[in-house]
N, C-alpha and C positions, 0 to 999 in steps of 0.2 A: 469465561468468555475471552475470546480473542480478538484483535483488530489487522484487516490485511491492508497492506502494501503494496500497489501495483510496480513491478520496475520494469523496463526495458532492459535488454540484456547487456547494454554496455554502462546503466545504472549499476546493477545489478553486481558485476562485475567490479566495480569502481567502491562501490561499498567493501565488496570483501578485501578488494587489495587497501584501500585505504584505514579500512577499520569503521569510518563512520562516514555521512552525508549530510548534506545539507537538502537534498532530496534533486527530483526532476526541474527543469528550467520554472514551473507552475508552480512549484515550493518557493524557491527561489523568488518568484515575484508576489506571491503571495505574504513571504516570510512567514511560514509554517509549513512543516512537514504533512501533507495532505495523507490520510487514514478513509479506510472503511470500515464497517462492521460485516457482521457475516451476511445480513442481508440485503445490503448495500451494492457490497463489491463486485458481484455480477454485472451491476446496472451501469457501475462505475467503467467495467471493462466495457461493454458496447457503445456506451457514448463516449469513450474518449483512447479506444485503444482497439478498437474492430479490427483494424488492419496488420494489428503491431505483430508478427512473429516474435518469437523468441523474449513471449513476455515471460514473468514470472511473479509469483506468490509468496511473499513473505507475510510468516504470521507472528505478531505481538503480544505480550503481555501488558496490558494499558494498568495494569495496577501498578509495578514499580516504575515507572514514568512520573508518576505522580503528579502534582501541579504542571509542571510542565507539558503538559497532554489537559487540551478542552475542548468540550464538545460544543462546537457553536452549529448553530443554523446556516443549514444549507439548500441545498439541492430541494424543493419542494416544500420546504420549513422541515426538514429533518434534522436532526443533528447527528453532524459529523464530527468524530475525531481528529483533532489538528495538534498537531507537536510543536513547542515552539520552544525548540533544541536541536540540536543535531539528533541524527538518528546513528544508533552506534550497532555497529555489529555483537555485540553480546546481546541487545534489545532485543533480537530476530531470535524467537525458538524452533522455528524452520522456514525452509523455502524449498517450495517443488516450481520444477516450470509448467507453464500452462499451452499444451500445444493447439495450435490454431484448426478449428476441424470443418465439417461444413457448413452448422449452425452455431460457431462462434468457439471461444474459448472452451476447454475440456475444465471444468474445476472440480477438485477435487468433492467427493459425494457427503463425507463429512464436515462440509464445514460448519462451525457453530460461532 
């Protein structure tokens, strides 16, 4: 099982050249790196990223994270994955971008 990442493209971008993040300005206030799971993250991109071009998808292994990765209650009493660490670019096993289409984000068909 994997955990996605939403970023915008100058997150995105800021991670690769930096090497790690502290995440979007919402991480930042929150103080945790905000996480979905595969059945989540869809939900996650139309309430809070409808408009966003130039998003993208990064995907995690939440197993070596380890403590520092918790799932608290969220969104409906679901639990969500929250990091409370930097997020480093070795953590991402990949990332495609998501283009913006008529009914919303394109994600890829595999995700799990």
């Amino acid at each position: 099982m994997l955990i996605y990442k939403l970023f915008r493209d100058a997150e995105w971008q800021d991670l690769q050249s930096n090497g790690e993040t502290i995440g979007a300005p919402i991480d930042v206030a929150d103080g945790f790196v905000h996480f979905s799971d595969a059945k989540q993250v869809q939900t996650t991109a139309e309430l809070y990223f409808s408009d966003v071009e130039n998003l993208w998808l990064a995907a995690v292994d939440p197993v070596p994270l380890g403590d520092d990765l918790k799932w608290e209650e969220s969104r409906g009493g679901a639990l969500f994955p929250h990091l409370f660490r930097k997020l480093r670019m070795d953590d991402v096993k990949w990332c495609v971008a998501l283009p913006l289409g008529p009914s919303g984000h394109e994600f890829p068909k595999d995700l799990k």
